[in-house]
C-alpha positions in Angstrom: 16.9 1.1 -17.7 13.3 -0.9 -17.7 10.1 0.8 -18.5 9.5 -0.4 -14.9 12.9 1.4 -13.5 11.9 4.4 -10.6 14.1 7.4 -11.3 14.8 9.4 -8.3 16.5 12.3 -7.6 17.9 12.7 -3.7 18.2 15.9 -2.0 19.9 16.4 1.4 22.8 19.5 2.1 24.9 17.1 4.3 27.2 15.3 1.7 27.8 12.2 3.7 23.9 11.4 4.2 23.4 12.6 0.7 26.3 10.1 -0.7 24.9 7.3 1.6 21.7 7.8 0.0 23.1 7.5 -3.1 24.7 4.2 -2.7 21.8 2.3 -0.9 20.0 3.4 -3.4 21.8 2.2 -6.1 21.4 -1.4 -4.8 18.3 -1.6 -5.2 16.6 -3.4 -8.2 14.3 -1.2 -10.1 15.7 2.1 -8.8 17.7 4.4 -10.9 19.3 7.7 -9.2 18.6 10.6 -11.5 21.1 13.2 -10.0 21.5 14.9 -6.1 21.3 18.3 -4.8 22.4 19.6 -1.7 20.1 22.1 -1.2 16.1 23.1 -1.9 17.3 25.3 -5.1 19.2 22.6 -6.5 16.6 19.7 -6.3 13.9 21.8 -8.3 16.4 22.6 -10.9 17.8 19.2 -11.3 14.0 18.1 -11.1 13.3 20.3 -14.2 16.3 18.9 -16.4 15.6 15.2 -15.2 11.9 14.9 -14.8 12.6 12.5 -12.0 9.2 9.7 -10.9 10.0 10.3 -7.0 12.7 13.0 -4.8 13.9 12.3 -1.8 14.1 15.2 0.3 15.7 16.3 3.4 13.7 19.3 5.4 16.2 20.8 6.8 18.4 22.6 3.9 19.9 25.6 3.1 18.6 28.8 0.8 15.4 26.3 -0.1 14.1 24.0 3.0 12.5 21.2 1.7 8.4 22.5 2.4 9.4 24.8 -0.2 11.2 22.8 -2.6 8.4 20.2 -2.2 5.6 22.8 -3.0 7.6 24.2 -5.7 8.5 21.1 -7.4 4.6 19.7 -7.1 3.1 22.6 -8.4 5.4 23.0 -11.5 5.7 19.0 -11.8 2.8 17.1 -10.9 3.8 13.9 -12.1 7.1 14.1 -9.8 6.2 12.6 -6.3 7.9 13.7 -3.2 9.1 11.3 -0.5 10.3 13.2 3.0 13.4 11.9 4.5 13.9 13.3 7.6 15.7 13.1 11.1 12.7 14.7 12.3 9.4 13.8 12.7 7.5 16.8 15.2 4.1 18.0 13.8 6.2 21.4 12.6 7.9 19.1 9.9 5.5 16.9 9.2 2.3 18.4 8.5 3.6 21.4 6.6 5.6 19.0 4.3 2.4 16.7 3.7 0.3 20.3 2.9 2.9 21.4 1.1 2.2 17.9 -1.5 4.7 15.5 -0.4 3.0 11.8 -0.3 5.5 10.4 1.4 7.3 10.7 4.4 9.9 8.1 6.3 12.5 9.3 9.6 16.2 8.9 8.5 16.5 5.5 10.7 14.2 3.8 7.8 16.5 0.8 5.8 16.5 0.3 2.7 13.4 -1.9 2.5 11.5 0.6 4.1 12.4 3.5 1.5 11.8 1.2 -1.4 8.2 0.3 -0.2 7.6 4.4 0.3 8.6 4.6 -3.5 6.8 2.1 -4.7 3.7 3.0 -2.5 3.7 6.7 -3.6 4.5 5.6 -7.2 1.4 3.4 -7.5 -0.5 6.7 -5.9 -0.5 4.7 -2.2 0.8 7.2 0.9 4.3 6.0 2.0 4.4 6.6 5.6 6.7 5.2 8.3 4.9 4.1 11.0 6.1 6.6 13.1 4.4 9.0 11.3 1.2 6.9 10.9 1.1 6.4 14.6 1.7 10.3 15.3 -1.1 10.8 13.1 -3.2 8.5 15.1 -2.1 10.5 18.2 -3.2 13.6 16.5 -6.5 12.4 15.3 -6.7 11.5 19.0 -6.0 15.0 20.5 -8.6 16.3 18.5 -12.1 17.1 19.4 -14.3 14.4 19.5 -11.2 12.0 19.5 -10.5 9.5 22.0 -8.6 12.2 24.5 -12.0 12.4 26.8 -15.3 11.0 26.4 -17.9 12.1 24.1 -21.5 13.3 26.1 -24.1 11.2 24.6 -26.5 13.3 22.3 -28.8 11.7 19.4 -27.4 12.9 16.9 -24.1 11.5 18.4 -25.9 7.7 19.0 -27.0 7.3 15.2 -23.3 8.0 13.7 -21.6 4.6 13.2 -18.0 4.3 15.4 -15.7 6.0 13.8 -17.8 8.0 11.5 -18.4 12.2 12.7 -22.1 12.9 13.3 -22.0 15.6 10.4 -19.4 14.8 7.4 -17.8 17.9 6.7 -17.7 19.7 2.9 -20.5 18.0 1.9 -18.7 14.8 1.7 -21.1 11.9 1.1 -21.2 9.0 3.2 -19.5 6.5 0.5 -17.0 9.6 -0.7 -16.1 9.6 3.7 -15.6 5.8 3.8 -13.2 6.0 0.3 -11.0 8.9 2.2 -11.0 6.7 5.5 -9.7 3.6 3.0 -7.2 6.0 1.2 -6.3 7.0 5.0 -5.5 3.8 6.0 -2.7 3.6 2.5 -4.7 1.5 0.2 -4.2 1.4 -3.3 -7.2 2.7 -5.6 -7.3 -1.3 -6.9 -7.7 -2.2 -3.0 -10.2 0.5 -2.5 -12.1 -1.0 -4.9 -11.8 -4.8 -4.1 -12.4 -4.3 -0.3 -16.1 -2.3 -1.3 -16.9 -4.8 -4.0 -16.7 -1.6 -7.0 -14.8 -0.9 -10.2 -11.7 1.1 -9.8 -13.2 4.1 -12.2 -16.1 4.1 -9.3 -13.4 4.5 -7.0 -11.4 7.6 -9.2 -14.9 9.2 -9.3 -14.9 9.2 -5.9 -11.2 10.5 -4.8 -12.3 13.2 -7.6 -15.1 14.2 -5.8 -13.8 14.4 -2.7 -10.6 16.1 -3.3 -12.9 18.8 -5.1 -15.1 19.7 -2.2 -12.4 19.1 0.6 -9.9 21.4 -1.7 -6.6 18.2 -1.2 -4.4 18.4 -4.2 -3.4 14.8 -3.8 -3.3 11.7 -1.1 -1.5 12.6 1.3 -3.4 15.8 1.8 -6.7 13.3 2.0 -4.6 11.6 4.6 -4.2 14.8 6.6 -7.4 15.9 6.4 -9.3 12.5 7.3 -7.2 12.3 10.5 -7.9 16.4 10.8 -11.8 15.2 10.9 -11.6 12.4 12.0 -12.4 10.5 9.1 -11.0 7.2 10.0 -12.2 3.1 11.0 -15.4 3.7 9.1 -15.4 -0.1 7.7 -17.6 -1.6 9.5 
């Protein structure tokens, strides 16, 4: 094992998924598979005696479903990212798993390409969503009010804000902390942040660490939730 090897631990109670998992896995370059639980209980034990970098993790499992183990696991290990792997991908399994800290979260038809990028991405603090779930977000953002689901009656206040941008920015989020969460919305890397608005990437950590302060996220893919929630999106002009 490299300094540069991802260990991951993979969680799903239906043995022939979970040993499929396994294997793909294992044929990828720079991925090492830590151990496998078949259940929520299991993966945070095994993710206390292995100290795993990422977790796979199936929703759907017995004694421990995998919000729980996900909120249990990033509470008690930070530094351990979660990645959702999931036949399912309704707005009752996805939006509790992202609240619940996972920063990642891909449908069960994703290859093997697809996983590896949601590891890496989450690794190098990027979200790793499949587009599915990107694009449901997109549809949520739209149901919303103010969204593109009807028009919006013209008022002043309304005609000043850039497109994109919400007349008042909520929590007391500063008009450069809005347009870092709308960049972190759209999956960019901290580096990226920082190269596409011409600033140092410590500018850019001062930032996320301002706004995760007053809008109360514990990580990224909370932001993520909570600028398509506001509709804090597109604000690049």
């Amino acid at each position: 094992m490299t300094a540069d090897t991802t260990r991951v631990l993979v969680a799903d109670d239906q043995t022939v998924v979970r040993e499929g998992i396994v294997m793909l896995l294992g044929l990828l370059p720079g991925i090492e598979v830590v151990g496998a639980a078949a259940d929520g209980e299991e993966a945070v034990a095994l993710v206390a005696r292995h100290h795993p970098d990422v977790v796979l993790m199936d929703l759907r499992m017995p004694r421990c479903d995998g919000v729980e183990a996900t909120r249990r696991i990033r509470a008690a290990h930070p530094e351990t990212e979660v990645v959702v792997l999931t036949t399912y991908a309704d707005d009752d399994s996805l939006f509790p798993a992202l609240q619940a800290g996972a920063r990642g979260y891909l449908t069960k038809d994703a290859g093997g390409e697809e996983i590896a990028r949601a590891i890496a991405d989450v690794r190098s603090g990027a979200a790793g969503l499949s587009p599915q779930v990107q694009l449901r977000l997109l549809e949520r953002l739209s149901e919303a009010p103010g969204g593109a689901a009807g028009p919006v009656p013209e008022t002043p206040r309304a005609s000043t804000a850039p497109a994109g941008r919400p007349a008042e920015l909520p929590d007391g989020l500063t008009a450069r902390e809005a347009e870092v969460l709308a960049l972190i919305a759209e999956g960019l890397s901290n580096a990226e942040i920082a190269q596409r608005l011409f600033v140092s990437q410590a500018t850019v950590k001062t930032h996320i660490n301002n706004l995760f302060a007053k809008t109360a996220v514990r990580d990224r893919a909370q932001a993520v939730a909570y600028a398509f929630r506001h509709g804090i999106t597109g604000m690049q002009q």
